[in-house]
N, C-alpha and C positions, 0 to 999 in steps of 0.2 A: 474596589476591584482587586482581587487574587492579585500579588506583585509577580506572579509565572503566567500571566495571561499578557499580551500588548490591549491594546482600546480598539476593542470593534472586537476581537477574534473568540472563536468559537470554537466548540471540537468539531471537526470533521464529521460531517453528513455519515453516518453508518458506520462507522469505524472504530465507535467504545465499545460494539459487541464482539464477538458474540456474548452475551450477559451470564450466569449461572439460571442451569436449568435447578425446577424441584427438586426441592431432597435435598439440595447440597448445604452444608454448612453456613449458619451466616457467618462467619469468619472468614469462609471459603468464597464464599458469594464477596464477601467487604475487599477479600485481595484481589481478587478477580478483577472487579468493578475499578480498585485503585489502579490498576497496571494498566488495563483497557484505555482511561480514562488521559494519563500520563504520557501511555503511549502513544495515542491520538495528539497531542501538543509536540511531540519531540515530532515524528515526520511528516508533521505541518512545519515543521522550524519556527514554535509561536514559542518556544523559549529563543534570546539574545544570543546569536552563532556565537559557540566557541564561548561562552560566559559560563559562569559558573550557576549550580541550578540552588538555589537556596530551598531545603528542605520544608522549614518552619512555614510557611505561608499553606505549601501545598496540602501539607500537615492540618490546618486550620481550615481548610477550603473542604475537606474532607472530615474534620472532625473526629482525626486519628493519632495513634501519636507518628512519632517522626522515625521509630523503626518499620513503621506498614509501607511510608515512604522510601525509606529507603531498599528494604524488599523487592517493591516492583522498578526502581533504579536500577537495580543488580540483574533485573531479570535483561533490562533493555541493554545492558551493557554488555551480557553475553550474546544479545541478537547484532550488537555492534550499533546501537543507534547511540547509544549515550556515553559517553567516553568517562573513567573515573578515575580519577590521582588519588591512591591511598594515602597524602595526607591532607590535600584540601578536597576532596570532595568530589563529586560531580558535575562535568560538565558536556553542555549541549554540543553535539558537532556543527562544524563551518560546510555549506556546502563548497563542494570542488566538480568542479568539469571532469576530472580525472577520476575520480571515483564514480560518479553519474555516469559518465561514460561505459566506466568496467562494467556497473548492473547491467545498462544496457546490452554489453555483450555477452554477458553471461543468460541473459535473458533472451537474447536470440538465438543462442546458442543453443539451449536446454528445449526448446520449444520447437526447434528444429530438426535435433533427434527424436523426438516424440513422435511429430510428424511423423517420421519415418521407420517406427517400429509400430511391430505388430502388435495390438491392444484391441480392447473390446469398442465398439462402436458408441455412443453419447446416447444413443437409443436405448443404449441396455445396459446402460447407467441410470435408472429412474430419477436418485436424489438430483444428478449431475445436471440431468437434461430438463426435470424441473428449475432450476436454479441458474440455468442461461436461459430458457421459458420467458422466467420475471425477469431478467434485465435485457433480454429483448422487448419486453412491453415495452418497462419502464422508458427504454432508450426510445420509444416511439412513440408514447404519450404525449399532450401538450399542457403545460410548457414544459420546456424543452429541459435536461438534465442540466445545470449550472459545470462548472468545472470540479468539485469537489466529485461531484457524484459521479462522473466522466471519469476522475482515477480513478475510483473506486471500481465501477463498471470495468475497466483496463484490469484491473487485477484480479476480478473475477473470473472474467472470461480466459485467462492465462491460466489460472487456477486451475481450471478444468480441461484446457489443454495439453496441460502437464498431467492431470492426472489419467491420460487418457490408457496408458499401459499399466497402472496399476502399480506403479513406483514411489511410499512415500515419501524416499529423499529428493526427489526430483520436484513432487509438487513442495517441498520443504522450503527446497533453494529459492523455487518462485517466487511462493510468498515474502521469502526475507529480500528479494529482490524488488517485490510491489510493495514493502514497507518505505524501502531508500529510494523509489522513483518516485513514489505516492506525489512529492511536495512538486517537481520536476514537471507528472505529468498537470496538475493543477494550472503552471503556469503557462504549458505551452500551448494550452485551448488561445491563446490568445495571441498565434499566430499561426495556428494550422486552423482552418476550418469546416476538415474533412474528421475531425475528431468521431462524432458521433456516427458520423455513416460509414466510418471503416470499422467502427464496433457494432454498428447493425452487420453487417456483413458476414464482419467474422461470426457473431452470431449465427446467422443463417448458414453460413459454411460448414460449420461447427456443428449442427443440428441435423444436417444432410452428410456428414462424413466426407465431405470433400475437401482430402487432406493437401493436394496436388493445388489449391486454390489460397487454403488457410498458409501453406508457406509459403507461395509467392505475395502475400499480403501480409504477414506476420515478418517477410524481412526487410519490404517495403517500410512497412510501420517503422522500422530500428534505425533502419537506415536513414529515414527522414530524419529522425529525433535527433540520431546521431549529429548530424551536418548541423541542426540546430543549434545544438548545442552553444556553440560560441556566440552568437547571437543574442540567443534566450540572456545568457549571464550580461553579455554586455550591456542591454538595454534593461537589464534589472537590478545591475548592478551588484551581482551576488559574486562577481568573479574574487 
């Protein structure tokens, strides 16, 4: 087993794409794929909080050398998921309350201004409105979405809330926000258990333009997590 994997752990359900389209470079396709793939381990937190990230293994698991590695290292260190000491190396972050928290409000934040500017309708958005479509199925389908695919679903559907006025620092910030909750929201399906039906929801709100509903549910949503918080850490022990 990869020494940057724990025993059991996986990459995250949807989250090594989006993959390289045709045409593009296999080198380009090979860095892609390595960052994707990397990135999905770091805000799973499947590398040792706060350890150091040993190149060579990742290097071997992929059958590249150890600069394609550290490449997509440098990328996630500028997204702020991976921390790196120029002279030992890189290392995974610890979670903290205190930063989880900040995403959270920055994320309610940003999605609540949106709300409230004037932007094009999700109707007339084709790609957008396809692409809440499918995780409204999915979200309704049986069996039921696991917790992986519930962040995931969480961050798409923000995704597209954000980008409802056509701003893309705004949908920017989100994403890097649904990177650092990603692992957050995974755990807390397993003490809220209105997960899935408040992302059907917002779903349907979302696809009906009913913005006066998506934020009184969108701050709902934060606010819950929020209170969570302490909680969540203490019986998981990640405090």
């Amino acid at each position: 087993m990869p020494a940057f994997e724990r025993p059991g752990s996986r990459t995250p359900a949807g989250i090594a794409g989006p993959f390289p389209v045709v045409g593009e470079s296999s080198r380009t396709a090979t860095r892609e794929r390595i960052y994707h793939a990397v990135k999905a381990h770091a805000i799973a937190y499947e590398f040792p909080q706060g350890g150091r990230i040993a190149l060579e293994p990742i290097a071997r698991r992929f059958d590249v050398g150890v600069s394609s590695i550290r490449e997509a290292l440098d990328r996630l260190v500028a997204e702020k998921l991976v921390v790196k000491d120029q002279r030992k190396g890189y290392y995974a972050l610890r979670l903290s309350p205190e930063n989880i928290q900040g995403y959270y409000e920055l994320s309610r934040l940003l999605l609540a201004h949106e709300l409230k500017t004037d932007g094009a309708e999700l109707r007339n958005r084709p790609r957008q409105f396809e692409r809440i479509a499918v995780v409204l199925h999915r979200l309704t389908r049986i069996p039921a979405p696991g917790p992986r695919s519930l962040a995931r679903y969480t961050g798409e559907v923000f995704a597209c809330i954000a980008g409802l006025s056509g701003k893309p620092h705004v949908v920017d910030s989100i994403e890097r926000a649904n990177d650092h909750l990603y692992f957050v929201r995974t755990l807390e399906c397993e003490f809220i258990v209105t997960v899935r039906s408040e992302l059907v929801q917002l779903c349907e709100l979302l696809m009906n333009d009913n913005r006066r509903e998506m934020s009184r549910l969108i701050d709902g949503y934060h606010e819950s997590r929020i209170t969570l918080l302490p909680r969540l850490f203490d019986a998981a022990a990640l405090g």
